[in-house]
N, C-alpha and C positions, 0 to 999 in steps of 0.2 A: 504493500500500500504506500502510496506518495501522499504525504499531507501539505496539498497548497494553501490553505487557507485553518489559520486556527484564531480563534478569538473570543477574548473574555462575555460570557452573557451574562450571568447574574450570580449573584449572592445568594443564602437560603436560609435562614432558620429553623422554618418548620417545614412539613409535606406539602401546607398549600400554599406556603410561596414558591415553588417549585416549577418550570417550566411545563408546559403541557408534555405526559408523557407519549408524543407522537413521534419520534425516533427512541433508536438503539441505543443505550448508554453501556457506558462499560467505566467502572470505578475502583478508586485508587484509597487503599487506606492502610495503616501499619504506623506502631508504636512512633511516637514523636520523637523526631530528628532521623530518622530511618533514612531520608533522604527522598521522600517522595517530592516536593515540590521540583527539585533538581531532573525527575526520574522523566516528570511529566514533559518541562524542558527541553530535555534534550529527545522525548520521544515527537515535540510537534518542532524541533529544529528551532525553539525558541525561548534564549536566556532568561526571558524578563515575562513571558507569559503569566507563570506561575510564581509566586514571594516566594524566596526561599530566604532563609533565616537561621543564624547559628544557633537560635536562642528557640530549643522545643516550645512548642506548641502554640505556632506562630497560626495555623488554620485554625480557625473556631467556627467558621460556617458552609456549607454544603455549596459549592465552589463551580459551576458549570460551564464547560467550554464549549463553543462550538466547530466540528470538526468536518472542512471539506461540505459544510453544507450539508450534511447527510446526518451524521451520529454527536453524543455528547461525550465527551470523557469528564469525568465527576472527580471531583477531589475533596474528599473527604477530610471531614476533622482527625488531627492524630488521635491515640487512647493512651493512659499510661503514662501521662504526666504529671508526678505526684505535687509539683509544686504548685500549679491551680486549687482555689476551691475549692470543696467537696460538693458544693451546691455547682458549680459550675461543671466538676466532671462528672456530677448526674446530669445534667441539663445534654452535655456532650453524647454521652450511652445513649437517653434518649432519642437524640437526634438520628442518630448514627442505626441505632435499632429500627426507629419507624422508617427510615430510608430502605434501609435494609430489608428488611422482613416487607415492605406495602408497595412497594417503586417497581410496579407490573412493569416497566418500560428498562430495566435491568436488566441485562442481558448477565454478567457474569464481573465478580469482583477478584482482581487482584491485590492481594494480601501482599505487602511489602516486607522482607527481611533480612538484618545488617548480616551479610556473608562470615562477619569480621566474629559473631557470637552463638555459643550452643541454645538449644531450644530454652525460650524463655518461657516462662510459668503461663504468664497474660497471652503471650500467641497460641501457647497450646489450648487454655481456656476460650480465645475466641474460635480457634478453630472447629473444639467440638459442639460449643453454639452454632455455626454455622453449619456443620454438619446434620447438628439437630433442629435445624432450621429450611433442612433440606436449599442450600442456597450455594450456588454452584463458584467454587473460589479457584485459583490458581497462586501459584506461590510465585513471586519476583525476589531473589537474593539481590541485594543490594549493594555498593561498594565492593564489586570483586576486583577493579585494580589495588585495593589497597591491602591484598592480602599477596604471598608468591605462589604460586599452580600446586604446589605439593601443600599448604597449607591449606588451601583454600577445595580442591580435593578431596580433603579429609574432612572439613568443615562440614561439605555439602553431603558428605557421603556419612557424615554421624547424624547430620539432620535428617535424612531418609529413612534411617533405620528409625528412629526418634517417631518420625512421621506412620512407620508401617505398624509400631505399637498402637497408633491411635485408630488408621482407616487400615481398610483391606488392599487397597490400591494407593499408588500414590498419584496424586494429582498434579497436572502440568505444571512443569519447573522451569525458568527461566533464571538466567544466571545473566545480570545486567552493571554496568558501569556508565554514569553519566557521562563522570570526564572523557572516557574512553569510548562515546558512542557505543557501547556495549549493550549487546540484546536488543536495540531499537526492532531490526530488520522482523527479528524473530516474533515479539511482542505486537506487530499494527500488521504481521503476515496472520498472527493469532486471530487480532480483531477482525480484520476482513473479513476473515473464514468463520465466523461466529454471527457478523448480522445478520443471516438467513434465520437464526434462532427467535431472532422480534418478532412479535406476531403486533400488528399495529391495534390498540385500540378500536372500541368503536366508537364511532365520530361523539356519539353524547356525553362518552367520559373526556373528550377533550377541547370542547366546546364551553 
């Protein structure tokens, strides 16, 4: 897939400030500082598209782009940053749940995760929510220049086995680098091949 055109449409809070669900979305979310803002970036070939921020848990609202005219790619608030509120990282679950679990116009969420650490508690926790949520995820490793091939090999090959204690299969993996254009190709070849899965509304739910 070539992406000519990407551009910011809205902000969101709740479900119904949310764009009509009349395209394909496909959404980005994983523990704060993981690198998604970067991820997103460098996957529509644009530095400044998305904020990106040294300082976790810089998204706090449901984030919509518009891509090629056709699909949205969503960008999600991070989870898992314990220095906000507890009023405020309830308000975030919430968010991030009703998106998740009601957004008919979803096509499939990738789960973002730092290549550089073994499975952490909170991913493994939302993953089996999501499983028990029957809601179809992929995994993106994150930051793989930043580890060397034999490290980073064993990283990815202890999160697998990590991963097959929980599911009976493992789910798509990509292994991605912002700095390094890494996994773009492989990730928007994913999306492509995935919008036949939209089934469009009918015109009164988005009317």
């Amino acid at each position: 897939m070539r992406i000519s055109t990407a551009t910011f449409l809205k902000s969101s809070k709740e479900i119904k400030q949310l764009p009509k669900p009349d395209k394909p979305e496909f959404a980005f979310i994983g523990r704060s500082n993981v690198g998604k803002s970067s991820l997103i970036n460098m996957l529509c070939n644009n530095n400044k598209l998305a904020q990106t921020s040294g300082k976790p848990g810089k998204t706090k609202l449901i984030n919509h782009f518009y891509i090629n005219e056709k699909w949205y790619l969503v960008d999600l608030p991070g989870f898992g940053y314990a220095s906000t509120s507890k009023s405020n990282r309830e308000e975030f679950v919430g968010m991030i749940s009703d998106y998740i679990t009601k957004r008919k116009s979803l096509v499939c969420l990738f789960l973002l995760i730092d290549s550089r650490l073994p499975m952490q508690k909170i991913d493994s926790e939302f993953m089996d929510w999501l499983a028990e949520k029957e809601i179809s995820f992929v995994v993106v490793f994150t930051k793989t220049d930043k580890l060397g091939k034999t490290t980073l090999d064993k990283n990815i090959d202890a999160y697998k086995k990590e991963l097959l204690k929980q599911f009976e299969e493992l789910p798509d993996i990509f292994l991605s680098s912002a700095e390094k254009m890494k996994g773009r190709e492989e990730i928007l070849s994913f999306i492509n091949e995935n919008m036949s899965y939209f089934t469009p509304p009918p015109r009164d739910e988005v009317e």
